[in-house]
N, C-alpha and C positions, 0 to 999 in steps of 0.2 A: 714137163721138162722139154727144154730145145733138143732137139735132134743134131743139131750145127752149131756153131760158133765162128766167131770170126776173131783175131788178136793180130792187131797191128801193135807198130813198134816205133817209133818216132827214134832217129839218132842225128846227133847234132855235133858237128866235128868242125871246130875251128866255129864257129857263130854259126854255119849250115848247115840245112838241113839238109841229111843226108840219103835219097831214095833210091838205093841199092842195092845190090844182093852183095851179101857178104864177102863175095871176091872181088868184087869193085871196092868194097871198103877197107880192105883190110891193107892195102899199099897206106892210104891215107893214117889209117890208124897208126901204121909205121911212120911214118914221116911226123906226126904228134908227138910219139916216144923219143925218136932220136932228139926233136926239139927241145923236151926238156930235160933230157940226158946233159946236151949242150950248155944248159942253164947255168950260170957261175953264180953262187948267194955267198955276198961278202958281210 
């Protein structure tokens, strides 16, 4: 058995790729939601 491991995470917000720590992402991720909050489907 390995003693270690390694687990990356690939996040991709708007078409990019996104290599951040979670507090950097998480503004983006808001401005996503409000986007398609704003969404009007006629």
């Amino acid at each position: 058995m390995a003693k270690s491991s390694t687990c990356r995470v690939t996040i991709y917000i708007n078409g990019k790729e996104e290599e951040a720590a979670v507090k950097q992402i998480h503004p983006e991720m808001n401005k996503f939601v409000n986007e398609q909050n704003r969404i009007v489907i006629v």
